[in-house]
C-alpha positions as CSV (number, residue, x, y, z in Angstrom):
1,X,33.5,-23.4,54.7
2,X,35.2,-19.8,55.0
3,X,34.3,-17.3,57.3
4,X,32.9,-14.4,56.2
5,X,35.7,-12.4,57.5
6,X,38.1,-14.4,55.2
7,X,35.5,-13.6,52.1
8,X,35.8,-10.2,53.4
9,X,39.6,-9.7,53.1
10,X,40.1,-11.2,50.0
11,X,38.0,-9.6,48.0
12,X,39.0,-6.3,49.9
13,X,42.0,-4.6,49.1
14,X,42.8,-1.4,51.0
15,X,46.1,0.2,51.3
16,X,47.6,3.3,51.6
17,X,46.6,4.4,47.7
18,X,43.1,3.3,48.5
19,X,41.1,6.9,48.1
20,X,37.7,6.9,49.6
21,X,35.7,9.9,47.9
22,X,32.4,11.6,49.5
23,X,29.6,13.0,46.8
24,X,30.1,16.6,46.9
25,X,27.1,18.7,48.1
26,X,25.3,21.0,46.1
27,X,26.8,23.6,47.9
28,X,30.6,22.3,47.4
29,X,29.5,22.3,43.5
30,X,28.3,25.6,43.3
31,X,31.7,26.7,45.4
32,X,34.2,24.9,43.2
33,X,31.7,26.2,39.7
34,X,32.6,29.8,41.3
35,X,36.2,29.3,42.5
36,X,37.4,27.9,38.7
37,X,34.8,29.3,36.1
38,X,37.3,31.2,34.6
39,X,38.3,31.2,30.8
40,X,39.7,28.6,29.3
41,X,43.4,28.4,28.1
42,X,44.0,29.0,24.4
43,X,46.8,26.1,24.6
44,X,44.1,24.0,26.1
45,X,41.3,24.5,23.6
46,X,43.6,24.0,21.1
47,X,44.7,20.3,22.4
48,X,41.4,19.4,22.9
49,X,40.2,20.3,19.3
50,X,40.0,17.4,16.9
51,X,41.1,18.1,12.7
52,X,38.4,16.3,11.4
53,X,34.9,14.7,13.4
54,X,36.4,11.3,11.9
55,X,39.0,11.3,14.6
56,X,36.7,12.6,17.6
57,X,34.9,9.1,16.9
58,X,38.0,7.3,16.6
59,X,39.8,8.6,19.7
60,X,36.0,8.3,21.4
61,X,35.1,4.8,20.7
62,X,39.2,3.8,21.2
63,X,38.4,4.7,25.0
64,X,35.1,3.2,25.2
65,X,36.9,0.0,23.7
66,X,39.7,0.1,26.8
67,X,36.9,0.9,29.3
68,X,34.5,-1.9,28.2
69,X,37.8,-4.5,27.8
70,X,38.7,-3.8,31.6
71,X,42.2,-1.8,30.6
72,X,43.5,-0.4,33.8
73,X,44.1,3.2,33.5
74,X,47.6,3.3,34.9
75,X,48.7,1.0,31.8
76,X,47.1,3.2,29.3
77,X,48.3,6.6,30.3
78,X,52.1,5.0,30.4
79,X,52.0,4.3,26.8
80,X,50.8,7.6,25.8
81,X,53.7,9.4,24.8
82,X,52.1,12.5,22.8
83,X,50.5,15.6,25.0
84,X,47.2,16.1,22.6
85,X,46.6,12.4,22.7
86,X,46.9,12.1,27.0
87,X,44.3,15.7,27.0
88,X,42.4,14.1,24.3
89,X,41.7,10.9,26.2
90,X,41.5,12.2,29.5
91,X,38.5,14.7,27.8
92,X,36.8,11.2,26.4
93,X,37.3,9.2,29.4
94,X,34.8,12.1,31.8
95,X,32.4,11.9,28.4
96,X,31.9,8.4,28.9
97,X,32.1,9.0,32.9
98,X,34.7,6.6,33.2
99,X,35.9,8.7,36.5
100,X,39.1,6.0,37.1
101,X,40.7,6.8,34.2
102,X,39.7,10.1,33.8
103,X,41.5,11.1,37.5
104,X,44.6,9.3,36.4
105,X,45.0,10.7,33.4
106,X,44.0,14.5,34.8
107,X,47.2,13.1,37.3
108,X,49.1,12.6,34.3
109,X,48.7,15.8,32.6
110,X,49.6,17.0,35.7
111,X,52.7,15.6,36.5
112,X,53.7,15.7,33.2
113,X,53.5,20.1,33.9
114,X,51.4,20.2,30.3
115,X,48.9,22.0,32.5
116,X,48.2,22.4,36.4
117,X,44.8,22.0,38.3
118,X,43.9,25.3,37.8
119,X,43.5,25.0,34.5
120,X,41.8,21.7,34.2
121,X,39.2,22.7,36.7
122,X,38.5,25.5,34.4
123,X,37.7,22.8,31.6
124,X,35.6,20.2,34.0
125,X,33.7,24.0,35.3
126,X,33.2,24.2,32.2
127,X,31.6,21.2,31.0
128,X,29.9,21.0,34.6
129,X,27.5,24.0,33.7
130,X,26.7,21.9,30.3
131,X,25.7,18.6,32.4
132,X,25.7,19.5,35.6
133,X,24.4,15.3,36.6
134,X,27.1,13.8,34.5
135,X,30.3,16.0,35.2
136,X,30.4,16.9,38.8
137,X,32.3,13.7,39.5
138,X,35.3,14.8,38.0
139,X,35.4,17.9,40.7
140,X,36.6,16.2,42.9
């Protein structure tokens, strides 16, 4: 019979990307709302807008399709080729408050120099004074 220190470390994977996050205080909300509730990039807006409602549902239920299959976020976000796509994903991943992929895909966006934190926070700010409950998460 194993130990429960063998259970332990094989079901426990920590290494040196391991992130441990704290919830964030009402107080540490309120300060970030204030530090980024700025306006919103035109560029920005304009990626996140969809031509027709048709393909809000499609790009929507695409993620929730991934999220519920398992995907890991890393693999998705390395196929994504096209800048609207990555922002318009990232955007669907914090609606359905799937935080994993929605940090690695803010990462992407990122890296990728389409826009920096600045600007993002401004958007999650944004939709944190909408649903305060559902998008503080992503502050962090």
């Amino acid at each position: 019979m194993k130990d429960l220190k063998t259970i332990l470390l094989e079901k426990l994977v920590i290494n040196k990307n391991t992130k441990v996050k704290k919830e964030l205080s009402e107080s540490e909300i309120d300060d970030l709302i204030q530090r980024y509730d700025h306006s919103i990039s035109i560029s920005l807006k304009n990626d996140l807008r969809f031509k027709t409602p048709a393909a809000d549902w499609t790009n929507e239920n695409k993620m929730k399709y991934y999220m519920d299959k398992g995907s890991k976020p890393e693999r998705l976000v390395a196929t994504i080729k096209n800048k609207e796509k990555l922002i318009k994903r990232w955007n669907a991943a914090m609606d359905l408050e799937w935080v994993d992929a929605a940090n690695v895909f803010k990462e992407e966006i990122i890296k990728r120099g389409y826009y920096d934190n600045n600007e993002l926070m401004s958007y999650i700010v944004s939709k944190v004074k909408l649903n305060r409950e559902k998008y503080k998460v992503f502050l962090q």
